[in-house]
N, C-alpha and C positions, 0 to 999 in steps of 0.2 A: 622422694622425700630427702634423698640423703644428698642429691643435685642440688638441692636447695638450700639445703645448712651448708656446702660447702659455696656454693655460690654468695650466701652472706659472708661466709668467713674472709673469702677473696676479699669480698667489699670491702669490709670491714677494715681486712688489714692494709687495705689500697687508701683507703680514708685517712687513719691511721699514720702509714707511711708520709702521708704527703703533710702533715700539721709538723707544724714549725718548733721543733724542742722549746721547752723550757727556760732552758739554761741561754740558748741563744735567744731566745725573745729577751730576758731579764739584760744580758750583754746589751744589746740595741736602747734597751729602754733607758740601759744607767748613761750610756755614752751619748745619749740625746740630752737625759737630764743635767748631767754633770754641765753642757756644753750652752744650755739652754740662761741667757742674762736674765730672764727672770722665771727662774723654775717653781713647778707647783710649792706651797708652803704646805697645804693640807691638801694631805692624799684621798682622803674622800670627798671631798668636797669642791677642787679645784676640778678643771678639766685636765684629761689625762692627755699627752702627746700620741701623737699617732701609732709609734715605736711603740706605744705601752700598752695601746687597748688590750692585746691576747695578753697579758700579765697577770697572774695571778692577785688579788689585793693584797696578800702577806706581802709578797714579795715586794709590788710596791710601794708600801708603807717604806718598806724597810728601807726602799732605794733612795724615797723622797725625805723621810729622814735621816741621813746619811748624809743626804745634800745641805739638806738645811743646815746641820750640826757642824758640818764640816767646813762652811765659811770659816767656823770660828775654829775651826782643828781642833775639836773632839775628839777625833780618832784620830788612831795611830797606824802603819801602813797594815797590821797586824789586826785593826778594827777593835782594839783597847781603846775602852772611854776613858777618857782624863778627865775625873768625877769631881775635881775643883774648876778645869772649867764648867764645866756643866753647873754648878751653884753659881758660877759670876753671871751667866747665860739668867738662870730660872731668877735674878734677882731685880 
């Protein structure tokens, strides 16, 4: 019995071990998006680049609105919205 639970736990953590952080999936995904001439507009509904499928959907929301916004320099390198652009944008 106890061969056994430790035998999953190897597995498990061999599984585990071998999946591709977060943090650098998110890196991948933004520097394909950013680089990408015409990048998704809507994050659910576009198709997503290859870099991005293991991405979380938070994340990539955030990534693809980021892009979006940022043609027009929304943000600041700091990731502060500049909330009058943003009203000349939603106008």
């Amino acid at each position: 019995m106890r061969a056994r639970a430790v035998a999953l736990l190897i597995a498990a953590a061999a599984l585990t071990g071998c999946a591709q952080p977060q943090e650098e999936i998110a890196e991948e995904c933004a520097a394909k998006v950013s680089q990408m001439k015409k990048p998704p507009k809507h994050a659910m509904s576009d198709p997503r680049p290859a870099e991005c499928e293991d991405l979380n959907d938070e994340d990539y929301v955030v990534i693809v609105t980021h892009r979006a916004y940022n043609d027009e320099d929304i943000f600041d390198e700091e990731g502060v919205v500049d909330q009058e652009k943003i009203d000349k944008v939603d106008e």
